[in-house]
FIKOLZA-1660 file (N, C-alpha, C; in steps of 0.1 Angstrom, whole numbers, plus 5000, padded with zeros to 4 digits):
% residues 115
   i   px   py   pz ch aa at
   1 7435 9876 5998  A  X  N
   1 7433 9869 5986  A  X CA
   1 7445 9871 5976  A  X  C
   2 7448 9886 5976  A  X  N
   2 7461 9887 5967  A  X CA
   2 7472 9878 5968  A  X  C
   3 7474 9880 5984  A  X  N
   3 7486 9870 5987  A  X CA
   3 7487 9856 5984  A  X  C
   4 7474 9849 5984  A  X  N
   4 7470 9831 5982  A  X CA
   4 7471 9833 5964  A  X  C
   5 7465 9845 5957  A  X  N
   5 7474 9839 5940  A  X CA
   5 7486 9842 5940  A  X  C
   6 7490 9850 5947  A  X  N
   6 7509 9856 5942  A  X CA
   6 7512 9839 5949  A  X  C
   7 7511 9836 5960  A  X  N
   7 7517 9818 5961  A  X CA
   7 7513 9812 5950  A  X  C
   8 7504 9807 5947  A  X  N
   8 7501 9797 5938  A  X CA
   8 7506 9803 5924  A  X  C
   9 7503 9817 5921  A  X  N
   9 7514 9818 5911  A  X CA
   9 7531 9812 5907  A  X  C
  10 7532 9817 5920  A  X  N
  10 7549 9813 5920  A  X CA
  10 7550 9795 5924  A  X  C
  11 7545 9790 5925  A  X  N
  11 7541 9777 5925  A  X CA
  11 7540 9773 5913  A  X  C
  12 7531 9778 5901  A  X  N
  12 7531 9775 5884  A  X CA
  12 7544 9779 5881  A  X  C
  13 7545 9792 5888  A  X  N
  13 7561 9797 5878  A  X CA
  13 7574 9784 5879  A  X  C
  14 7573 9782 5892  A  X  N
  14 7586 9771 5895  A  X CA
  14 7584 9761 5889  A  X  C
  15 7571 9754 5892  A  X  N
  15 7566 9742 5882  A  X CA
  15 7570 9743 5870  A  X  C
  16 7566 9753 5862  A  X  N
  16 7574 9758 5849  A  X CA
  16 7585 9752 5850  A  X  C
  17 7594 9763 5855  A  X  N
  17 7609 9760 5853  A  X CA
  17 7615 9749 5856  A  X  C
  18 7610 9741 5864  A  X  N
  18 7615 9730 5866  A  X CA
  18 7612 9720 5856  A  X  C
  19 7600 9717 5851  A  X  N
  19 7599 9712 5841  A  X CA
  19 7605 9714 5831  A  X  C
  20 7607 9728 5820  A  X  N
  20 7617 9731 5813  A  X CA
  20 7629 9726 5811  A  X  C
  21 7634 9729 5827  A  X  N
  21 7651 9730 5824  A  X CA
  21 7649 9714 5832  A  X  C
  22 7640 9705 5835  A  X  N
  22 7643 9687 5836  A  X CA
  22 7653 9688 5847  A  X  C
  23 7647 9698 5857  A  X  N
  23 7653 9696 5874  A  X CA
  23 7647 9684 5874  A  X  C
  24 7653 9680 5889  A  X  N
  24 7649 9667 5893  A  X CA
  24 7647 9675 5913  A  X  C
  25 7635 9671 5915  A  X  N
  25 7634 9672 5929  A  X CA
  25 7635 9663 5939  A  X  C
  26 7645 9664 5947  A  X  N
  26 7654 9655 5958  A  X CA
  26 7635 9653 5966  A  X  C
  27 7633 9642 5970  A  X  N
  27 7623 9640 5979  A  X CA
  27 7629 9638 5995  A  X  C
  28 7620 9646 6002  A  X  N
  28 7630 9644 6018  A  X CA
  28 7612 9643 6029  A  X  C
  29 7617 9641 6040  A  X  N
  29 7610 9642 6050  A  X CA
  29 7612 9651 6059  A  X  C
  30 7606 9664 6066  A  X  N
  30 7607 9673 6067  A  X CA
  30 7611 9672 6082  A  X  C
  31 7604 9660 6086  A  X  N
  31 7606 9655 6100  A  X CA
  31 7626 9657 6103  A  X  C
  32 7631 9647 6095  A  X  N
  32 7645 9642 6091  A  X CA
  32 7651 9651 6092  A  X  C
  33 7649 9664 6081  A  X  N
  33 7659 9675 6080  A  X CA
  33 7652 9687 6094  A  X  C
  34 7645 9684 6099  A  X  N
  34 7643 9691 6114  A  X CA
  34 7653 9686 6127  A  X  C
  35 7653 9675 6123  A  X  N
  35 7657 9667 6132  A  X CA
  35 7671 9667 6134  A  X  C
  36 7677 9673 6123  A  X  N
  36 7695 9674 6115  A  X CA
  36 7698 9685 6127  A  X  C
  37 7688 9695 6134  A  X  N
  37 7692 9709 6144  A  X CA
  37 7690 9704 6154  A  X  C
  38 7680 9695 6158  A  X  N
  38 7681 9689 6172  A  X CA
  38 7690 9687 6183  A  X  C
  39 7694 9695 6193  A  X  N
  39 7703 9693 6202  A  X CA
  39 7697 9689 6217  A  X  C
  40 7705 9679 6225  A  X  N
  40 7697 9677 6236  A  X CA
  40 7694 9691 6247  A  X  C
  41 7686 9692 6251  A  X  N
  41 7676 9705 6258  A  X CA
  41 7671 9719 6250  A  X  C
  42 7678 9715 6233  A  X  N
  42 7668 9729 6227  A  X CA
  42 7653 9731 6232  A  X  C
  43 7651 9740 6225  A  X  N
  43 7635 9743 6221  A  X CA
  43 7635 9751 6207  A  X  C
  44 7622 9740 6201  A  X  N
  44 7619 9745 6189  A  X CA
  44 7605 9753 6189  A  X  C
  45 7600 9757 6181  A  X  N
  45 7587 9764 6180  A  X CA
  45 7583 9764 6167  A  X  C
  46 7572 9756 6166  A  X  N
  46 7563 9759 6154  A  X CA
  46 7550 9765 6151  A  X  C
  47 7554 9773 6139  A  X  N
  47 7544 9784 6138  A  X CA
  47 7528 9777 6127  A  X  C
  48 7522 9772 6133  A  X  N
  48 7511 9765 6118  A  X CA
  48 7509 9752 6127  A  X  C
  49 7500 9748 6122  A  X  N
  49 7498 9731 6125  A  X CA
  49 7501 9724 6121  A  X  C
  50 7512 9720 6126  A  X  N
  50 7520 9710 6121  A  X CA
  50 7523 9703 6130  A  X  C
  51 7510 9691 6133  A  X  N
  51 7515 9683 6150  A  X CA
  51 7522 9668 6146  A  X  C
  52 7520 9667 6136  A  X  N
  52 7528 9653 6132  A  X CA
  52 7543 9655 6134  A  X  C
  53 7551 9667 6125  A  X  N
  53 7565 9671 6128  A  X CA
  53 7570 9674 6141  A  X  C
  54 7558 9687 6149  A  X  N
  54 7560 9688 6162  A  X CA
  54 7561 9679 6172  A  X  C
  55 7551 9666 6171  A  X  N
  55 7551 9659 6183  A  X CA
  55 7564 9646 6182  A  X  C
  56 7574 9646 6167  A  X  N
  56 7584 9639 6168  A  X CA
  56 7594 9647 6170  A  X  C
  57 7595 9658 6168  A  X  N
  57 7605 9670 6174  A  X CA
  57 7606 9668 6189  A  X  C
  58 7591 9664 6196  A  X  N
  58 7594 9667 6212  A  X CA
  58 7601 9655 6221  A  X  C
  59 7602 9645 6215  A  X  N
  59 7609 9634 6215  A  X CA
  59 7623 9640 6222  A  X  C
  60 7626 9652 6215  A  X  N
  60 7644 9654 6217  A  X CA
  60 7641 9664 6224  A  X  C
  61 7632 9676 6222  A  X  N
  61 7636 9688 6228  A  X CA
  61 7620 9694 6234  A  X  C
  62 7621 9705 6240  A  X  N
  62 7608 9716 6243  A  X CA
  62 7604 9719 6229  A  X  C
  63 7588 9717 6229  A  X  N
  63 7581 9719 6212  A  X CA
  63 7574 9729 6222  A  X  C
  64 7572 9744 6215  A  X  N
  64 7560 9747 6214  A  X CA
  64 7551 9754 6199  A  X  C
  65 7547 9747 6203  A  X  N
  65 7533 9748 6187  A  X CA
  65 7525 9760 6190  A  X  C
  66 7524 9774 6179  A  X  N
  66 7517 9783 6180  A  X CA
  66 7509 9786 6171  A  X  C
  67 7494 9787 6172  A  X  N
  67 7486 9785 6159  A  X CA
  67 7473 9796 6165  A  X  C
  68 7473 9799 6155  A  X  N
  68 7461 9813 6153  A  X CA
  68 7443 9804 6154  A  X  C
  69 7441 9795 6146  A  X  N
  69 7431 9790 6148  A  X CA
  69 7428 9780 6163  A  X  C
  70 7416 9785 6170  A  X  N
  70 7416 9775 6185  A  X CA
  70 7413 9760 6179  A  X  C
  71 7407 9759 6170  A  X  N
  71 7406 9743 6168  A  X CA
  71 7417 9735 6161  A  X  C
  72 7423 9744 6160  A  X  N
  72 7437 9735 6155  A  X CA
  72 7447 9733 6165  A  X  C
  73 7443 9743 6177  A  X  N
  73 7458 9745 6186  A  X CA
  73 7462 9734 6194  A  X  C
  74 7450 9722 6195  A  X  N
  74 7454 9715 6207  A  X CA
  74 7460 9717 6216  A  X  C
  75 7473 9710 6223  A  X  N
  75 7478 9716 6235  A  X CA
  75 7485 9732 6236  A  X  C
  76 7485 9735 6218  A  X  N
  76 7495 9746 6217  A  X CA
  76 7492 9761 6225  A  X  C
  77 7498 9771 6217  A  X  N
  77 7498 9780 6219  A  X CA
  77 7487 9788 6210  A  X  C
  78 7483 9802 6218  A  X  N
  78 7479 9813 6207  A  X CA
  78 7491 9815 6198  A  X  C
  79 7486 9822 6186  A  X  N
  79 7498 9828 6182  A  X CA
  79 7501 9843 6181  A  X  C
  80 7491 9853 6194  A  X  N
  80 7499 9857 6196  A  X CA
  80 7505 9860 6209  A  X  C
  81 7508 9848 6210  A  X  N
  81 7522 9848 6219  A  X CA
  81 7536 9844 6214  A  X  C
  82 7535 9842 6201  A  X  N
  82 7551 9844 6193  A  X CA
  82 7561 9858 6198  A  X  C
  83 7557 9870 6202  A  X  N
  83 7566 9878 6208  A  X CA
  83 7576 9867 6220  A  X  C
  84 7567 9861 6231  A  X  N
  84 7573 9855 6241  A  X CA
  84 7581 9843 6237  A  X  C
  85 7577 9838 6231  A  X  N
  85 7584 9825 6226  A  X CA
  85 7595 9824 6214  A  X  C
  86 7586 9832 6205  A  X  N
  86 7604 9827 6197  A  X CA
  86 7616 9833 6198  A  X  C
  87 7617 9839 6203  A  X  N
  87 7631 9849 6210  A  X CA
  87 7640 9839 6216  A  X  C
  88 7630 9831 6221  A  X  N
  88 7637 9820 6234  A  X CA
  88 7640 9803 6230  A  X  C
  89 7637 9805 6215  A  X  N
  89 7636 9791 6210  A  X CA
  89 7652 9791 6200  A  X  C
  90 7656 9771 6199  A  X  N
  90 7664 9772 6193  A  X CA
  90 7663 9770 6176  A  X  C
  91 7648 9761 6173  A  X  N
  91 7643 9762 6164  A  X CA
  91 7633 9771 6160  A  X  C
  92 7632 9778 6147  A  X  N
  92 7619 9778 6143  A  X CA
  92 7614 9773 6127  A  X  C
  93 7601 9765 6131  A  X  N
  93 7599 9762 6116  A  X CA
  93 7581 9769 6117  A  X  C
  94 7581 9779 6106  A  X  N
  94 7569 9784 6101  A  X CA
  94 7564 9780 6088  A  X  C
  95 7549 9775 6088  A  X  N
  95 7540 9771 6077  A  X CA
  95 7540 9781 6069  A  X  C
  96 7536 9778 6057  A  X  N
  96 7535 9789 6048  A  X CA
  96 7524 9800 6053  A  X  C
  97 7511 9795 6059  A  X  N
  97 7501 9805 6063  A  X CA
  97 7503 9812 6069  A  X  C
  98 7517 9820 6071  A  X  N
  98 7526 9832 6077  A  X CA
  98 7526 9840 6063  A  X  C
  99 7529 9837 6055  A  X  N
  99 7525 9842 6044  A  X CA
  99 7512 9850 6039  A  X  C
 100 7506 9839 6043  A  X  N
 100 7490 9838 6041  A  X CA
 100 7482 9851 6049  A  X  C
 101 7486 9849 6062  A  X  N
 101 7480 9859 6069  A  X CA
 101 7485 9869 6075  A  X  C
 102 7497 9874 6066  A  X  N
 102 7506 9882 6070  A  X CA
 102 7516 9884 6081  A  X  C
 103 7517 9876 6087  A  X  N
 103 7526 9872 6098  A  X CA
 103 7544 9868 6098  A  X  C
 104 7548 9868 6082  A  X  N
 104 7563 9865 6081  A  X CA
 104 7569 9871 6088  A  X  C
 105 7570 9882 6083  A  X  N
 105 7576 9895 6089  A  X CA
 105 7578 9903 6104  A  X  C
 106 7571 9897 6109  A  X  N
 106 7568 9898 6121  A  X CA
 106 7577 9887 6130  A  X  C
 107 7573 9876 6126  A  X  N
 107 7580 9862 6129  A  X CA
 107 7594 9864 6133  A  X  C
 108 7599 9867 6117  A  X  N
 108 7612 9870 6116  A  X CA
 108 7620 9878 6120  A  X  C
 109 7617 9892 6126  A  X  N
 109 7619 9900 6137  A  X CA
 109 7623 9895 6150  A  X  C
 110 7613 9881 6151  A  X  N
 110 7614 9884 6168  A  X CA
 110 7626 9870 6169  A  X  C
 111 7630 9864 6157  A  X  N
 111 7638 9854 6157  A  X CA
 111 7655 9858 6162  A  X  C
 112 7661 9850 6172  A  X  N
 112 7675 9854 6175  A  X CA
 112 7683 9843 6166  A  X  C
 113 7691 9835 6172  A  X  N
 113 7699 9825 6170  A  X CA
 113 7689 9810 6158  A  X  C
 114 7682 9813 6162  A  X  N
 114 7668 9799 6156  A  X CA
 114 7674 9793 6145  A  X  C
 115 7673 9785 6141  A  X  N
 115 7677 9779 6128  A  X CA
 115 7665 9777 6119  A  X  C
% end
């Protein structure tokens, strides 16, 4: 619980400042800028549910999707089998709920080359 207000805090805080200082936020598609690392035969690995991004990623390369909840995983993976897999991936993109349920840290350890 601590961790879901320190996000949402830092969420008002930015919102703040952005507003203040009359940034302007670039709108992108997450798909797009994933798609900028795409090389023929990588493999990417996504940590969270995220099967909309994943299943256009697999178009180009090996996706594997790792997700902690069974009803979200569909064809994916447990998550934890992130020791075996992200070591060996050329992508990684992780959901914020690595945050959430304490899993960044961990992630990021087992990451080599990944973008």
């Amino acid at each position: 619980m601590t961790r879901a207000i320190g996000i949402a805090l830092l969420n008002a805080i930015s919102h703040y400042l952005i507003t203040r200082d009359g940034l302007r936020l670039t709108q992108g598609d997450l798909k797009d800028e994933i798609l900028k690392y795409v090389r023929p035969g990588c493999k990417a690995c996504f940590i969270g549910s995220i099967t909309p991004v994943a299943e256009r990623v697999s178009e180009h390369c090996i996706v594997y999707q790792l997700e902690r909840r069974s009803d979200l995983r569909h064809s994916g993976y447990p998550d934890i089998d992130a020791p075996l897999i992200v070591p060996n991936c050329d992508i990684l993109v992780i959901t914020g709920s690595a945050i959430i349920n304490n899993t960044i840290d961990q992630l990021l350890t087992l990451r080599r080359r990944t973008q």
